[in-house]
LUMROKE-437567 format. One record per residue (C-alpha): residue in three letters; x, y negated, z negated. Coordinates in steps of 0.5 Angstrom, whole numbers, plus 500, padded with zeros to 3 digits. Example, Ala and Ser with C-alpha at 12.3 -4.5 7.8 and 13.67 -1.06 7.14 Angstrom:
2
ALA525509484SER527502486
//
This chain:
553
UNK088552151UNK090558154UNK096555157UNK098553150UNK098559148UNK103562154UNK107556153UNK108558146UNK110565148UNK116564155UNK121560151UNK122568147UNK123571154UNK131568153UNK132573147UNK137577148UNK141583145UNK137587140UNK132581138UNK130580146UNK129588147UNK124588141UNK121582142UNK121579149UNK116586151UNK111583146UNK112576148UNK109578156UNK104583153UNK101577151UNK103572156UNK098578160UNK093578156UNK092571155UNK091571164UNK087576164UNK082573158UNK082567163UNK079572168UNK074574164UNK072568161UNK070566168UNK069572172UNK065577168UNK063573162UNK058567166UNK056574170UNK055578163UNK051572160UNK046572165UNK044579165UNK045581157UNK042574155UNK037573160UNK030571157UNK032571150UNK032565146UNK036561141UNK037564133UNK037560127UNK044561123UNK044566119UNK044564111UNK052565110UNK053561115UNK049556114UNK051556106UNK058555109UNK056549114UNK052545108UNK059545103UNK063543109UNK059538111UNK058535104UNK066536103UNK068533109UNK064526109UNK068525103UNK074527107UNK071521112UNK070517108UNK078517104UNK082519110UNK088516105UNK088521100UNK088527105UNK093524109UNK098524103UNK095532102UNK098533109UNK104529107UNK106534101UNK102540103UNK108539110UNK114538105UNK112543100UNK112548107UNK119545109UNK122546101UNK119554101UNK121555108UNK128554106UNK128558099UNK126564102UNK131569103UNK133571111UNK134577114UNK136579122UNK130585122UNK126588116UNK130596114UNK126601117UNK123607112UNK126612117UNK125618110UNK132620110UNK140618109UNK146618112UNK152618106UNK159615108UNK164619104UNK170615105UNK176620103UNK183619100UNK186617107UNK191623107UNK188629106UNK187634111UNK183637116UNK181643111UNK180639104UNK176635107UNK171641110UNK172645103UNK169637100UNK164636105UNK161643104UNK161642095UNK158635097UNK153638101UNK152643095UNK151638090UNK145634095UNK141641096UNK141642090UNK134635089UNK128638091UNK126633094UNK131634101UNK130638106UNK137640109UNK144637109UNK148637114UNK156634114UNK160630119UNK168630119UNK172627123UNK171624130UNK167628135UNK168632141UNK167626146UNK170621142UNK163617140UNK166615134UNK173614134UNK173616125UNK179619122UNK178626118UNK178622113UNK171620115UNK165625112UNK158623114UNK152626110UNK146627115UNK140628109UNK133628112UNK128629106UNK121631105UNK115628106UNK114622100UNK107625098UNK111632096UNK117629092UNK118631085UNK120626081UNK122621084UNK116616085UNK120611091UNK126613095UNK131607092UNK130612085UNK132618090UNK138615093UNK139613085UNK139621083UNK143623090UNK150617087UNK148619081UNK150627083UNK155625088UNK159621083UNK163627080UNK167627086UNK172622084UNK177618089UNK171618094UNK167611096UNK160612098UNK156608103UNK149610103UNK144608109UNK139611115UNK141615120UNK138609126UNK140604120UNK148605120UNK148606127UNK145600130UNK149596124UNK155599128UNK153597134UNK152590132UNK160589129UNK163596128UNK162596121UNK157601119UNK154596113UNK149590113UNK154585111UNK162585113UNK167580112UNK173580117UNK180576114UNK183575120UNK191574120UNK198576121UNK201580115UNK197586114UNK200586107UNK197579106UNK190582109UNK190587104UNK191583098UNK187577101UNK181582102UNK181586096UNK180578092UNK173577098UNK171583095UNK172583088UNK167576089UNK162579094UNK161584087UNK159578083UNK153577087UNK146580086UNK144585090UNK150587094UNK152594093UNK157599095UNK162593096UNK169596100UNK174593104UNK177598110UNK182603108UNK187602113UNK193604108UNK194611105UNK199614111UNK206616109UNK211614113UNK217618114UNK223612114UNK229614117UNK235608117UNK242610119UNK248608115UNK252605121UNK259606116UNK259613113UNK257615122UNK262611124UNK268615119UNK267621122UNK267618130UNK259619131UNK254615135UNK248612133UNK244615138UNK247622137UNK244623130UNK237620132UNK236625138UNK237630132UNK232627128UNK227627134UNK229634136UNK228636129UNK222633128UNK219631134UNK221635138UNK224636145UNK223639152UNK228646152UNK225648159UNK218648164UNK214653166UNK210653172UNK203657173UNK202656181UNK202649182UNK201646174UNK207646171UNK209644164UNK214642158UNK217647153UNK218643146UNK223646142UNK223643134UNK224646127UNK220650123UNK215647119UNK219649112UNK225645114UNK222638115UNK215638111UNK219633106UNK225628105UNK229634101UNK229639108UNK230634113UNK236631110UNK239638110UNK239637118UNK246638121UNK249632125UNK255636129UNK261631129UNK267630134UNK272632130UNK266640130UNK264638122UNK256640122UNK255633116UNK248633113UNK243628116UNK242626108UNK250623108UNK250620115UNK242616114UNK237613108UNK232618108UNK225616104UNK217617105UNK213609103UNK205609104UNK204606111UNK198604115UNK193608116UNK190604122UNK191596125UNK185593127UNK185587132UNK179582133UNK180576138UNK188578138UNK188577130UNK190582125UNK182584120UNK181587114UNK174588113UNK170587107UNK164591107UNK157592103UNK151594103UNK144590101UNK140591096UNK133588092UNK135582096UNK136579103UNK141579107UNK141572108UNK141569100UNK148575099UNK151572104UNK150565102UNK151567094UNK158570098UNK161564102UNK159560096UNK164564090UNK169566096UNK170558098UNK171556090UNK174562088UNK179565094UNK184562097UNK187563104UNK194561107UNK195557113UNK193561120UNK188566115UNK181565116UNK174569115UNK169571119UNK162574117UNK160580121UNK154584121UNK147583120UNK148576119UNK151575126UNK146578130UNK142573125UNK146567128UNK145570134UNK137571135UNK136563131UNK141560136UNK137562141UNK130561137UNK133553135UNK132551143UNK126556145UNK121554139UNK123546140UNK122547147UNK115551146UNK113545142UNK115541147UNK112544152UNK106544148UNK106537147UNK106536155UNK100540155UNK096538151UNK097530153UNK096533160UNK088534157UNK087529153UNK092523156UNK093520150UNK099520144UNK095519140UNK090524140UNK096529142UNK100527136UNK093529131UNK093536135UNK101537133UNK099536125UNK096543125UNK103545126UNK105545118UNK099547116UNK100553119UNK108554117UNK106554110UNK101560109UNK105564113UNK110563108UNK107563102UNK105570104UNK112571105UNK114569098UNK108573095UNK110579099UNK116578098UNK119578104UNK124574107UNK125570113UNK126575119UNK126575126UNK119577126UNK116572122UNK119567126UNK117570132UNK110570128UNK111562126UNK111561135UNK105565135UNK102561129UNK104555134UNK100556139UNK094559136UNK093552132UNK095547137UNK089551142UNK084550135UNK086543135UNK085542142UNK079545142UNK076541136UNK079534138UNK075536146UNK069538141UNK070530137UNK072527143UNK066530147UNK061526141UNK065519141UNK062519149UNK056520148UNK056512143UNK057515137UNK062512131UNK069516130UNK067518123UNK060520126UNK064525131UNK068527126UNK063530122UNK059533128UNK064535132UNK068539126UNK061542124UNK060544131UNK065548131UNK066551124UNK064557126UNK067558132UNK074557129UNK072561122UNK070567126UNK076567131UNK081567125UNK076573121UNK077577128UNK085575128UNK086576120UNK082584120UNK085586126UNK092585124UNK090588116UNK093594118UNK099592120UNK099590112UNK097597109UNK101602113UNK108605111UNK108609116UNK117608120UNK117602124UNK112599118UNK117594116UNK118591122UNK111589123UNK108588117UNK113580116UNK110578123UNK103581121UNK102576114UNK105570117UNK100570122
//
């Protein structure tokens, strides 16, 4: 039964990634504390009985659990009695599993109440350095101003060592908050985070993303989105990309529960063309490449000397002051010198115009992306994803060569089940041979193995009353489940089997052995129900990751 139980649990030892180093640590906490429940059973315990029990005699149950054991017996002669009718019970009880399996919503690993926030302000892609500190300071003003935040504290920008290669368009609020029991007026923090947009919507033109300070950095570990949920279109043209990704997010906004639905700001930059007119520098006897070293000269600037400091040494860039080349105007009135000794006017000798370029080109897999993004909630991951995929297949269109990709949670997701659609097939395998190697029959290994549905069916509807979706840690409870059940089952087929050798019938071993082993079972499941009850009560940070493989269990 114990072996059963480790064999349920080394499968989870392949997760990798974020699952693996949540997961795997408690898969070997159990692993151990499975062997060591072995050396006790046989070492101290037999030692134990001897000393604590010696001279006493056996007690009657007690009156609870003999009212327990005269209604089982009485329900589970009839039970006997019509094993068709329980059979069909099994039956739609294991459908009625599989049906509410797939309704529920899935998500990678439950939000972490981390109490606070951290709010992206995506800034109007060309404003300066010094804008965006005078914006950032009125946005911390306006925050400060809810009683219920303990301080706000603004990022622009990319940092010193490069961590976070962001624009100064960029603007992140870290806003750590009180204690939920001293807040006024907000009963929850989703109605908080409802007061601090609604205080931050005077701020036009400014897209905000409102996450947790762990939150939004593992979401940019996973896909260098810092949201839940991001939906690459991948492609060539990044003008197709623009448009193409702007009719993903117009979609992905029709669905329930995705919120803060942005495609990524590459555009925005203006660029300064320059484009000689090959004609009018060809009339006056001047090169092409003579007038672009004006322009570079002008603008960029060029090296005009060296200066040497012991052994270091440096160039000397010589270029226009800012007034004669902040504009079209200005730096058309740059002179070109002719052959002929004539200073022409660059506006006469080239087209000179300022468009809106790209602000930045993101690559993925050698292919240009433009990323939707958007954040949950009120729903799962999960169920926005599939709502999402639904709509942008019916309603948006992609040329040929252009594709989506989905990125985010919903990938680590993918990532965690194709480990777990091998790992909880290869646990039941390896359970099924295990259990064989005990009884030396299929038949008798198969009626343990029919526990299994039984087992997923109350995990989950918990879930649902919860309403909690289907996440790696349900799963994870799910295989905690198996093990559990396939060992009650061993044990109560060896306690049935134990009375068909002593001659007597099957219906009458079935009777006797299930009410032997009634309390055992019911009281090993009490144990495992109370002591994980807390797990269910608490709020405190990380409560959320726990409690969905709590409830399920």
């Amino acid at each position: 039964a114990i072996l059963i139980v480790v064999a349920a649990f080394i499968p989870l030892l392949a997760l990798r990634g974020i699952e693996g180093r949540l997961f795997v640590p408690l898969a070997l906490s159990i692993i151990f504390s499975m062997v060591g429940s072995v050396v006790m059973a046989y070492v101290a315990t037999p030692a134990l009985c001897v000393v604590l029990l010696k001279g006493g005699r056996p007690r009657p149950a007690n009156k609870l659990v003999q009212w327990m054991r005269g209604n089982y017996e009485k329900n589970l002669d009839k039970s006997i009695r019509k094993p068709g009718r329980i059979t069909i019970l099994w039956l739609l009880l294991t459908v009625l599993s599989v049906l509410l399996f797939t309704i529920t919503g899935s998500e990678f690993l439950p939000s972490l109440d981390e109490n606070n926030f951290r709010v992206r302000a995506t800034l109007p892609t060309s404003i300066s350095l010094n804008e965006a500190g005078k914006l950032a300071n009125r946005m911390e003003a306006v925050v400060l101003k809810n009683p219920n935040v303990e301080h706000a504290i603004s990022y622009i920008g990319r940092a010193t060592l490069g961590g976070d290669p962001e624009q100064v368009n960029n603007c992140e609020i870290s806003i750590p908050l009180k204690l939920p029991s001293t807040w006024v007026g907000a009963r929850s923090k989703a109605e908080l985070e409802q007061q601090l947009r609604s205080a931050l919507s005077q701020f036009p033109g400014i897209e905000l993303e409102f996450s947790q300070e762990l939150e939004m950095r593992n979401d940019e570990l996973i896909s260098g989105i810092n949201t839940p949920i991001a939906i690459y279109v991948k492609g060539d043209d990044t003008k197709v990309l623009i448009a193409k990704a702007n009719e993903v997010a117009d979609q992905l906004r029709k669905v329930k529960g995705a919120t803060d639905v942005a495609v990524e700001d590459v555009a925005g930059i203006d660029d300064l063309d320059i484009e000689p007119n090959r004609a009018a520098i060809a009339r006056y006897g001047i090169n092409v490449a003579d007038v672009m070293d004006v322009v570079q000269s002008a603008i960029g600037g060029s090296s005009a000397s060296t200066f040497y400091e012991g052994e270091q040494h440096f160039d000397i860039e010589v270029r226009m002051m800012t007034q004669y080349r902040n504009n079209a105007e200005t730096i058309g009135n740059l002179l070109v010198p002719s052959s002929a000794g004539q200073k022409i006017p660059l506006s006469e000798l080239a087209t000179i115009r300022v468009r809106q370029g790209l602000s930045s080109i993101n690559r993925m897999n050698a292919k240009r992306h433009v990323a939707v993004k958007a954040d949950v909630r009120g729903r799962s991951v999960g169920s926005i994803v599939s709502d999402a995929k639904a709509l942008i297949a019916k309603n948006v269109s992609l040329p040929s060569g252009y594709s989506l990709e989905y990125g985010g949670a919903v990938e680590e997701l993918q990532h965690a089940l194709e480990t777990l659609y091998w790992a909880i097939p290869g646990s039941l395998l390896l359970i099924f041979v295990l259990v064989y190697a005990c009884f030396g029959s299929f038949r008798d290994s198969v009626v343990v193995l029919t526990a299994i549905p039984l087992a997923i069916i109350g995990g989950t509807v918990l879930l649902l009353v919860m309403g909690l979706p289907i996440s790696v840690p349900a799963i994870i409870g799910y295989v905690a489940n198996f093990g559990t059940e396939v060992q009650n089952g061993t044990i109560m087929v060896s306690s049935i089997n134990r009375w068909r050798r002593s001659g007597y019938s099957a219906s009458e071993s079935a009777s006797f052995g299930a009410t032997e082993r009634l309390r055992p079972e019911i009281l090993s499941a009490l144990i495992g129900v109370l002591a994980l009850i807390p797990f269910l009560l608490t709020s405190g940070i990380g409560a959320t990751v726990e409690r969905p493989l709590a409830a399920v269990v």
